[in-house]
PAVEXVO-315422 format. One line per 2 residues: number of its first residue (from 1); their letters; for each residue x, y, z of C-alpha. Coordinates in pm, whole numbers, plus 50000, padded with zeros to 5 digits. Each point is the difference from the previous one (the first is absolute). Layout:
<nodes>
NUM = a = X,Y,Z; ...
</nodes>
This chain:
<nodes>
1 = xx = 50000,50000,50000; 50314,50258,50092
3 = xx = 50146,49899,49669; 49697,50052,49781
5 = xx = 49940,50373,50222; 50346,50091,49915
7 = xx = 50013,49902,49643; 49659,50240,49942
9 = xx = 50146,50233,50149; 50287,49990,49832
11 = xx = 49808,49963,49686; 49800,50362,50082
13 = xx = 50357,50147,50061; 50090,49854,49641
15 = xx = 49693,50153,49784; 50005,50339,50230
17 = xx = 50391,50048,49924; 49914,49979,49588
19 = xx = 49653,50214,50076; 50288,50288,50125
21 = xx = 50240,49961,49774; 49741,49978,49705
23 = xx = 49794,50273,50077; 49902,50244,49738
25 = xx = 50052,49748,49732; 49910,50043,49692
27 = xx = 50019,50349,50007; 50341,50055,50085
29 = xx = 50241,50207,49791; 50137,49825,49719
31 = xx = 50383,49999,50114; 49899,49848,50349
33 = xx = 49826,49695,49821; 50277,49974,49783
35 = xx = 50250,50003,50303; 49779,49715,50176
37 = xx = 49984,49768,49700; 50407,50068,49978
39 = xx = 50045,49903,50335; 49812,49671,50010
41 = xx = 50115,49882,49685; 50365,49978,50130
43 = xx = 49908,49876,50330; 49812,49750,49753
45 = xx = 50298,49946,49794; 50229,49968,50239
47 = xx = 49764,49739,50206; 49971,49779,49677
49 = xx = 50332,50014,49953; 50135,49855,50312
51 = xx = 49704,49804,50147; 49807,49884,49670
53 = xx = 50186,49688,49830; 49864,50068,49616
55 = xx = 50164,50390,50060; 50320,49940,50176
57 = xx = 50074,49751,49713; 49878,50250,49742
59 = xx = 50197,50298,50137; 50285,49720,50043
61 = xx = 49997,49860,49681; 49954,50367,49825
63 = xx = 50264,50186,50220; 49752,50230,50122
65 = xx = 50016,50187,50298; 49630,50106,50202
67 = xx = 50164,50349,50064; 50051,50077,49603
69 = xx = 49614,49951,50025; 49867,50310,50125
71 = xx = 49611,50070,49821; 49827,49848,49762
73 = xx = 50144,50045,49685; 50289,49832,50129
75 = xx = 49756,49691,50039; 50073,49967,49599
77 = xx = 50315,49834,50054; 49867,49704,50160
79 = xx = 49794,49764,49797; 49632,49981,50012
81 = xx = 49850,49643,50181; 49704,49835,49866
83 = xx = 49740,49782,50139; 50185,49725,49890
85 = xx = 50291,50060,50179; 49853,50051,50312
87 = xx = 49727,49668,49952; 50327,49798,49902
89 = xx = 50146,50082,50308; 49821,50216,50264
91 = xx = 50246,49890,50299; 50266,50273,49839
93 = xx = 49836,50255,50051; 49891,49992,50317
95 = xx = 50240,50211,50252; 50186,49778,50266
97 = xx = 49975,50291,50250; 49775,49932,50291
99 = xx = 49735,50251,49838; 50010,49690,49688
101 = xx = 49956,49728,50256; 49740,50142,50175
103 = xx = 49795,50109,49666; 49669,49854,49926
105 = xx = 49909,49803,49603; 49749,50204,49842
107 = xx = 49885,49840,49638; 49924,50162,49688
109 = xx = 49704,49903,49812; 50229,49867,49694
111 = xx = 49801,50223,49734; 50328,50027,49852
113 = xx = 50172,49674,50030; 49955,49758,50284
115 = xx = 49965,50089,50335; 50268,50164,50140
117 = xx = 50081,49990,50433; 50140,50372,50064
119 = xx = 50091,50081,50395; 49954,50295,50188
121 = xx = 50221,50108,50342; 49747,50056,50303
123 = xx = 50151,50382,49951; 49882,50085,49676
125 = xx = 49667,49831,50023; 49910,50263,50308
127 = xx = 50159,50263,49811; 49801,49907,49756
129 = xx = 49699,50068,50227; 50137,50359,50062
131 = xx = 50064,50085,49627; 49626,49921,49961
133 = xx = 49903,50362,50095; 50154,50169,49684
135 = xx = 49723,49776,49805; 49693,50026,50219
137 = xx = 50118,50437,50007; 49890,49950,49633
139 = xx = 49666,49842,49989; 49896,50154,50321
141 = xx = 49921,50334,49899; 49695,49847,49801
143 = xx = 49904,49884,50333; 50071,50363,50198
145 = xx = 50069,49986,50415; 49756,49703,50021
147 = xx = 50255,49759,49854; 49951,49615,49998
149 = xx = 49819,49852,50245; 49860,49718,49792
151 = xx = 50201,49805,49762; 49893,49690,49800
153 = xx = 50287,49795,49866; 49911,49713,49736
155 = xx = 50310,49811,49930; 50040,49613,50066
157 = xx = 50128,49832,50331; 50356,49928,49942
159 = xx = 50040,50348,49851; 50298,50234,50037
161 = xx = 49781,50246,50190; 49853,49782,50224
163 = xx = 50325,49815,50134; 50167,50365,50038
165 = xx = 49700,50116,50190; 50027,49694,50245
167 = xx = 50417,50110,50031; 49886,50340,50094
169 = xx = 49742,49888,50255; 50198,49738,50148
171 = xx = 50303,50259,49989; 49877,50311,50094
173 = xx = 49731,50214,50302; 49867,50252,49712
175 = xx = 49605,50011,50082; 49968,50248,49730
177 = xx = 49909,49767,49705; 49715,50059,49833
179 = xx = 49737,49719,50044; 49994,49791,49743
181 = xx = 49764,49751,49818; 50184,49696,49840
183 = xx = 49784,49801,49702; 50132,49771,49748
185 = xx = 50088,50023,49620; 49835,49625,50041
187 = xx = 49623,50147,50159; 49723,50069,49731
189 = xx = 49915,50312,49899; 49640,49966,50188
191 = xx = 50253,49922,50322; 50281,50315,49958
193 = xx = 49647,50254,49926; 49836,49888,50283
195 = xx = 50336,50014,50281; 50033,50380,49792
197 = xx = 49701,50124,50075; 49982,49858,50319
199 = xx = 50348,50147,50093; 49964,50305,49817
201 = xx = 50346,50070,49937; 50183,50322,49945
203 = xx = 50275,49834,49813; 49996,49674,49797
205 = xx = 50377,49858,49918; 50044,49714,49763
207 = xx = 50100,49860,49657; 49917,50243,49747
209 = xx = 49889,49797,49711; 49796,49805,50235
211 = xx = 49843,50363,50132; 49950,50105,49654
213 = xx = 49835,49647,49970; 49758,50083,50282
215 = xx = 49892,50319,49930; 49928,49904,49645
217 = xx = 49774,49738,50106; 49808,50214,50305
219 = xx = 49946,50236,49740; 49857,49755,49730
221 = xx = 49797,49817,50279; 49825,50314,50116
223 = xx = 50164,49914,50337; 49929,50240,50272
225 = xx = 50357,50041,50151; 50179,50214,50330
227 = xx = 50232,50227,49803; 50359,50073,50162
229 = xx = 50161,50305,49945; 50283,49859,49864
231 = xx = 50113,49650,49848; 50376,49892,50024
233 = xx = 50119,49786,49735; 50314,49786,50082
235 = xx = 50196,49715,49821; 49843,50059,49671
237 = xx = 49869,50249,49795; 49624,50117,49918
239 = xx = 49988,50100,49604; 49964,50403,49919
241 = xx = 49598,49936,49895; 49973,49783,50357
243 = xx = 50142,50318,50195; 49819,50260,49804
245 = xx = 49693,49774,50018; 50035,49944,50384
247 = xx = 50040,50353,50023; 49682,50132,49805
249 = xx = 49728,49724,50082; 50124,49994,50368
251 = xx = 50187,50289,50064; 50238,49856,50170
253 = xx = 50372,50103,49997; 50227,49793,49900
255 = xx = 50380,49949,50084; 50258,49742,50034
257 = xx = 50278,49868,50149; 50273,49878,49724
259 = xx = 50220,49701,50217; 50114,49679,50007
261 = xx = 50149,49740,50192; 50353,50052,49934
263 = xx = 49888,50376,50076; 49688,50087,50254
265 = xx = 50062,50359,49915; 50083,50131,49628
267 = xx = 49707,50244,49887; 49689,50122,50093
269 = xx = 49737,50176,49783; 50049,50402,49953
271 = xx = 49694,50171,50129; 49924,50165,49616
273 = xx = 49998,49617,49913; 50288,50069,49702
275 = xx = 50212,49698,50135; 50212,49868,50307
277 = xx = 50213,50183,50191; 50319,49780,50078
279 = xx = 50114,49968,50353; 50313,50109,49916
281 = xx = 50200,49975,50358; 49886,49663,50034
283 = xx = 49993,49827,49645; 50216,50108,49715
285 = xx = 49869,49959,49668; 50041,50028,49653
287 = xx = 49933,49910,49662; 50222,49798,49726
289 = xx = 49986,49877,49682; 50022,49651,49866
291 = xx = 50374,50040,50016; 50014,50066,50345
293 = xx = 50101,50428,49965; 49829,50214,50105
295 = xx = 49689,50220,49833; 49914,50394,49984
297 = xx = 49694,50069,50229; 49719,50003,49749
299 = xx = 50083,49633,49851; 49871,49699,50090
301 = xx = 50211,49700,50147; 50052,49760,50261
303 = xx = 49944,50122,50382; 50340,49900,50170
305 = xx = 49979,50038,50407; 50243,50040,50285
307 = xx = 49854,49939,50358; 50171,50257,50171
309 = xx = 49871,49857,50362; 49978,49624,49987
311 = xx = 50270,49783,50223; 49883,49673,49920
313 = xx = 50030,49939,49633; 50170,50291,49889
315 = xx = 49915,50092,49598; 50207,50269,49800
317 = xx = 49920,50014,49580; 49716,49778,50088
319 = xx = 49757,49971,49648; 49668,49988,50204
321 = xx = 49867,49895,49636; 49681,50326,49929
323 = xx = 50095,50240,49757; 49919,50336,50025
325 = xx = 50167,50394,49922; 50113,50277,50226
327 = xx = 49824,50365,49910; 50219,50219,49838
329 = xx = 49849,50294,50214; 49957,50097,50349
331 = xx = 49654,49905,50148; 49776,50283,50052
333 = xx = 49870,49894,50306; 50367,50137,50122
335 = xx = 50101,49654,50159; 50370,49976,49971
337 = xx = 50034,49640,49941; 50018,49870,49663
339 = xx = 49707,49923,49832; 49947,49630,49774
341 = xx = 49730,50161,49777; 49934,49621,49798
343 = xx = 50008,49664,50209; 49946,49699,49760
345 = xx = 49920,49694,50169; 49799,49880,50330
347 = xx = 49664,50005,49833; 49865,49682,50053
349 = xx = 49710,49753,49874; 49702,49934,50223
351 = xx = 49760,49672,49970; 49694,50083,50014
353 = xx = 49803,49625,50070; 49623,49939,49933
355 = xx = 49928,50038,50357; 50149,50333,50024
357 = xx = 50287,49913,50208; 50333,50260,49852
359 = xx = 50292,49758,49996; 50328,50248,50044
361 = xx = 50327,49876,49885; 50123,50019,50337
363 = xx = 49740,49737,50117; 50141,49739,49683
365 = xx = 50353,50095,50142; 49884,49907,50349
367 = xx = 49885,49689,49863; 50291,49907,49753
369 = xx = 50285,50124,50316; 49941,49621,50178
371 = xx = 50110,49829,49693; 50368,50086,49999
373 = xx = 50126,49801,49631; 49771,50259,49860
375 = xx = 50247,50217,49834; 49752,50211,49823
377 = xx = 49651,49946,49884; 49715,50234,49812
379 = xx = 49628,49921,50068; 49771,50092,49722
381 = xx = 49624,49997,49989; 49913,49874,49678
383 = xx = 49600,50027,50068; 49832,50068,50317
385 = xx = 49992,49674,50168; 50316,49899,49779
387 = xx = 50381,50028,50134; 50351,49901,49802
389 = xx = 50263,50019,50255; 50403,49984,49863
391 = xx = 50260,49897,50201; 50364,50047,49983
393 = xx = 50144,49720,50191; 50410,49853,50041
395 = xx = 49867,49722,49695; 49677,49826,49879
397 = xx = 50050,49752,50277; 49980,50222,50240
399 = xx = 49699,50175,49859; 49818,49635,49964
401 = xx = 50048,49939,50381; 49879,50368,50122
403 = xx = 49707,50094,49775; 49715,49791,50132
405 = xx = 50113,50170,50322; 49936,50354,49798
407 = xx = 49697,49888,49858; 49838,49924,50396
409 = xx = 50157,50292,50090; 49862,50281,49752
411 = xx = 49635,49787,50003; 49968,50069,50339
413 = xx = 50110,50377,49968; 49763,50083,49632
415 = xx = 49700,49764,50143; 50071,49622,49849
417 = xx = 50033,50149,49671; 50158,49838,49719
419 = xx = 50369,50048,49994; 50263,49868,49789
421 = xx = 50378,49959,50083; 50198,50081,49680
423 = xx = 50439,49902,50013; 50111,50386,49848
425 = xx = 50344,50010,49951; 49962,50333,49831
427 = xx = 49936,50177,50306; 50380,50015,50052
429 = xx = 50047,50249,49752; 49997,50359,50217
431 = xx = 49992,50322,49854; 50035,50329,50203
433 = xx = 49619,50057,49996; 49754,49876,50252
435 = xx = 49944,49635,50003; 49569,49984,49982
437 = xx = 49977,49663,50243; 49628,50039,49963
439 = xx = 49809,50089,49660; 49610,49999,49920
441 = xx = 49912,49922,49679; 49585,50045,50078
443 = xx = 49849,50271,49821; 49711,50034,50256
445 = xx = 50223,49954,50287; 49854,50355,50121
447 = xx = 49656,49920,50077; 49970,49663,50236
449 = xx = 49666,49861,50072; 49996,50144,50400
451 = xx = 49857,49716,50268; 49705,50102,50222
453 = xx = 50061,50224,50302; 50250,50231,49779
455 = xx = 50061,50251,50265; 49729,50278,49802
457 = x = 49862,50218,50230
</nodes>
């Protein structure tokens, strides 16, 4: 009992010492930001360098030395790592400090490649708490001195959110959190309308093609709903026509949070919606080419990252595999940090099944995780009650023993639906785009035939 006192309490002195020292953020001057990000970057460098085995062989190996690193566009002389790299071997880069042995696996939801296990140190993931102000500064001014009180979340159980949520409360005494509602990408649309308007929410957070999904359908449906003030799209994208839809039937603002795995904090939406603002202090990016260099703000490439705060597995000249392009001006709203004006990639198919369940790529993840010779696999809904499901698996043998497992697996999940296991070696072939893991092919898949007890009021 002492030790779990103390460690919340140290946990509180954690968040409250990044609150301090991040106060004002983003609204800072320009130099000051740019003095932060300099600073952690070589205490990053430096780190990898002497406690990270993939970077003290690099640096070895390349005669480079962490102080002849000293901002970002020094960065460019160490080559960029791919998914690959880190899959193949995900051991090297994990620090061998104590901060690395005490980090806890996080997995990514493998719309890229396969799933990927990416660590974070106890210390950044309450920092990570702290730096959660900048974001909520944003979309908070829709909401005025009232703030959040109410907050739905709609995600799936083994999500991201969730198991950082349970670090934080097991971690930390902060009674301030706002109370929150947590439904299922799994429950029916009749189930997430009623707990809405039951809850009556200030705030709904979740996947956005699934919200754009949702919203589309209440409106269709005639569906009396509980407006929020504001939705919060994570983890994927809604499409330009969901947002400005969302926004004119509903009028509901809408922003979101640009991260990842192997980054919790890289953009967040500018409040005149023209794009994400980059947390620049905390994750370096920038765009390249197909060789690798390198392009002027204005061009699209690939989004290259460098967690600037992470001490369990530490990635410099990571390709976090979206595309997008930097804006070549200033942003008027007079926010300092750099703006992404385009972000390609997140946007992501949702099943929409006779009885008007919305199945969310995360939930087929969640599903397809507990089969680990899965090396990649693509689900596609050939008709309503109709599935193909292609696997990429070590060799047909392999894929013979695991896909009547699959096949159980996804029935139970889409409702005993036909589903059929196809051996896809083709799925090995990556390209810099986002991987779709779940595609619709149903041309009414808008309008589902809603069971009784819909949630209309």
């Amino acid at each position: 009992m002492i030790r779990r006192l103390l460690g919340k309490t140290h946990g509180n002195m954690v968040v409250l010492a990044n609150l301090s020292s991040d106060r004002g953020m983003p609204h800072l001057r320009r130099d000051r930001i740019l003095r932060m990000r300099d600073r952690r970057l070589r205490r990053m460098v430096r780190y990898a360098a002497t406690t990270v085995p993939y970077y003290r062989d690099l640096f070895r190996r390349l005669r480079i030395h962490p102080q002849d690193l000293m901002g970002p566009s020094d960065l460019d002389s160490l080559p960029l790592v791919d998914k690959k790299a880190l899959f193949a071997d995900p051991a090297q880069f994990v620090s061998e400090s104590v901060d690395g042995l005490r980090s806890l696996p996080f997995l990514t939801n493998g719309t890229t490649t396969t799933r990927l296990e990416i660590r974070h140190d106890p210390g950044s993931l309450l920092a990570n708490m702290a730096f959660g102000e900048r974001e909520r500064k944003t979309f908070t001014k829709t909401l005025g001195k009232s703030g959040v009180s109410r907050e739905a979340v709609i995600s799936y159980k083994s999500s991201t959110f969730r198991q950082v949520n349970r670090y934080y409360r097991d971690s930390t005494w902060f009674p301030v959190r706002p109370n929150r509602l947590m439904l299922s990408v799994e429950d029916r649309l009749d189930q997430l309308v009623d707990a809405i308007n039951a809850f009556r929410p200030e705030l709904i957070r979740g996947y956005g093609s699934h919200l754009e999904t949702f919203f589309r359908l209440v409106s269709l449906r005639g569906i009396d709903l509980h407006r929020p003030r504001i939705l919060l799209t994570v983890s994927d994208a809604m499409t330009a026509p969901g947002r400005e839809f969302v926004e004119n039937e509903f009028g509901v603002k809408v922003f979101s949070l640009y991260n990842a795995v192997e980054a919790f904090k890289i953009g967040f939406t500018c409040e005149t919606s023209r794009g994400y603002h980059i947390h620049e202090d905390l994750c370096h990016l920038k765009i390249v080419g197909p060789d690798g260099v390198r392009v002027p703000n204005g061009k699209t490439g690939e989004i290259v990252i460098s967690n600037l705060v992470n001490r369990g597995t530490v990635l410099l000249n990571y390709r976090l595999g979206d595309m997008g392009a930097m804006a070549t001006e200033p942003c008027p709203c007079g926010c300092p940090l750099p703006l992404l004006e385009h972000l390609h990639g997140r946007v992501g198919d949702v099943l929409v099944l006779e009885n008007g369940s919305l199945i969310h790529q995360s939930s087929v993840w969640g599903v397809m995780r507990t089969v680990p010779d899965v090396l990649r696999y693509q689900l596609i809904q050939i008709e309503p009650e109709r599935f193909e499901i292609k696997i990429l698996a070590a060799d047909r043998v392999t894929f013979g023993r695991i896909a009547p497992d699959i096949e159980t697996l996804l029935k139970g999940l889409l409702g005993n639906m036909a589903v059929d296991p196809v051996f896809a070696p083709e799925l090995a072939n990556l390209v810099p785009t986002k991987f779709r893991p779940v595609i619709s092919r149903c041309s009414g898949r808008m309008e589902p035939a809603l069971p009784n007890g819909n949630g209309s009021r």
